[in-house]
KOLMI-646320 format. One record per residue (C-alpha): residue in one letter; x, y, z. Coordinates in steps of 0.001 Angstrom, whole numbers. Layout:
# KOLMI-646320
<atom code="A" u="X" v="Y" w="Z"/>
...
# end
This chain:
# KOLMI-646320
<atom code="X" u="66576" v="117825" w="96536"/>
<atom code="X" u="68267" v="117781" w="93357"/>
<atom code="X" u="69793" v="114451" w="91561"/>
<atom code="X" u="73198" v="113313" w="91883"/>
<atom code="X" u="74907" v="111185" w="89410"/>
<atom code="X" u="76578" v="108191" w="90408"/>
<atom code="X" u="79853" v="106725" w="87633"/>
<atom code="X" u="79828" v="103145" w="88260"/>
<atom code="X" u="80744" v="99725" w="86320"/>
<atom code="X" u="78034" v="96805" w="86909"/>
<atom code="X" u="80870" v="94569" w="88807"/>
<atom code="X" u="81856" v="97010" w="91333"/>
<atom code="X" u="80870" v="95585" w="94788"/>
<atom code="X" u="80765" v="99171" w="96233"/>
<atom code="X" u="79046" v="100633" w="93551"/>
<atom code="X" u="76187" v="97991" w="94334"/>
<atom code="X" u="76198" v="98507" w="97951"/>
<atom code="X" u="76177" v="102484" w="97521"/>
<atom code="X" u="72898" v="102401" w="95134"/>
<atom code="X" u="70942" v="100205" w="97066"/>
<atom code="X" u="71731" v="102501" w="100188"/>
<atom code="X" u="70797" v="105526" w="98033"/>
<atom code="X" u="67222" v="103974" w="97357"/>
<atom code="X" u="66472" v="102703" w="100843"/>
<atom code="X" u="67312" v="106507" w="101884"/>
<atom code="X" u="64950" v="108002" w="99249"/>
<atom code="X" u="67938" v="109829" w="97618"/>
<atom code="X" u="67064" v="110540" w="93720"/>
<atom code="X" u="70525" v="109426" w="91239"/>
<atom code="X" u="71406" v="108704" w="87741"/>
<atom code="X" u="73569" v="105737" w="87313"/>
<atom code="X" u="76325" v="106178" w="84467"/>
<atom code="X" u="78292" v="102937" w="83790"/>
<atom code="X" u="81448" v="104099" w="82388"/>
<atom code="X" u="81919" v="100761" w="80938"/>
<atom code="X" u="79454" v="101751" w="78456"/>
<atom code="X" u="80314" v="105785" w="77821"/>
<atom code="X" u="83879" v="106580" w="77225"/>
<atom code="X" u="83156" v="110374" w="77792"/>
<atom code="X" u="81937" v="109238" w="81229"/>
<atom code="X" u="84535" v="107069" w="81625"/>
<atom code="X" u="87545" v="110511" w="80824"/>
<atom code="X" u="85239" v="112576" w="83243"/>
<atom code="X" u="85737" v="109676" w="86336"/>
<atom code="X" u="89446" v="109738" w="85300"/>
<atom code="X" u="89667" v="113549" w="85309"/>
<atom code="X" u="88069" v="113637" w="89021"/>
<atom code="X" u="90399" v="110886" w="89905"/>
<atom code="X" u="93737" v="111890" w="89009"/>
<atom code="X" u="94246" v="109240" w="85858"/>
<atom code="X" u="91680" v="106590" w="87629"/>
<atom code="X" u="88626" v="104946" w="87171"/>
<atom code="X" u="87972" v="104952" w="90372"/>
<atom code="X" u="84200" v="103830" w="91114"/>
<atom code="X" u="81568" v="104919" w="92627"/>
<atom code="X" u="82362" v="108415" w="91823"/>
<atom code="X" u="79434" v="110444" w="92824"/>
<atom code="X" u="78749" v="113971" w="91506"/>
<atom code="X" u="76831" v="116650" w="93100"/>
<atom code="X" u="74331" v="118912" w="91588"/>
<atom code="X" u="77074" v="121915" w="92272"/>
<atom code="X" u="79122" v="119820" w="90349"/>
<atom code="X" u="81533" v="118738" w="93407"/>
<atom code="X" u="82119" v="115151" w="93415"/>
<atom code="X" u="83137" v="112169" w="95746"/>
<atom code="X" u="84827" v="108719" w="94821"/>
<atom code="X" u="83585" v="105990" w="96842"/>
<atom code="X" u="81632" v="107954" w="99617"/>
<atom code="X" u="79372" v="106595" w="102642"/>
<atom code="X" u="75646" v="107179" w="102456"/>
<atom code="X" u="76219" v="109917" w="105320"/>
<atom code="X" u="79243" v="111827" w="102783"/>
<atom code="X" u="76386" v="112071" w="100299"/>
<atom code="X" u="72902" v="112488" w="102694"/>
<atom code="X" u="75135" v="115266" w="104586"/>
<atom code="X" u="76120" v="116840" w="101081"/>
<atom code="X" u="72858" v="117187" w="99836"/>
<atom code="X" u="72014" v="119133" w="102919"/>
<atom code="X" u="74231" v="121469" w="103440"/>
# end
C-alpha cells in the first residue's frame, strides 16, 4: 500500500479526527500543515477551487479528496 498525503492545519477538528482514524486502521500518511508551507498551502487551494479546505487527502495516483471518511480513503487505496 502506498502513502497518501494528508494537507491539514493543527486546529482543524476534522483533520484530527481523520489522522487518528488513519493510524488505528494501519493506513501509512504524510501530514503537510499548510500553515507552515505556502506551496502546500496553493496546491490545497488549487484542488479546492480557491479554498483551503482541510483535510485534503491525496492519493498516490495523485487523485485527491477534501475532507473524506476513513471508508472514502480505505476503499481508495483498494481499488
Amino acid at each position: 500500500m502506498n502513502t497518501v498525503t494528508m494537507y491539514s492545519t493543527p486546529w482543524c477538528g476534522y483533520c484530527h479526527r481523520l489522522k487518528g482514524q488513519l493510524k488505528r486502521a494501519g493506513i501509512e500518511f504524510t501530514e503537510v500543515d499548510i500553515e507552515q508551507q505556502p506551496e502546500a498551502a496553493q496546491l490545497v487551494e488549487k484542488i479546492n477551487n480557491g479554498n483551503q479546505t482541510v483535510p485534503t487527502v491525496v492519493f498516490p495516483d495523485g487523485t485527491a479528496m477534501t475532507n473524506p471518511s476513513l471508508a472514502q480513503v480505505a476503499e481508495k487505496l483498494v481499488a
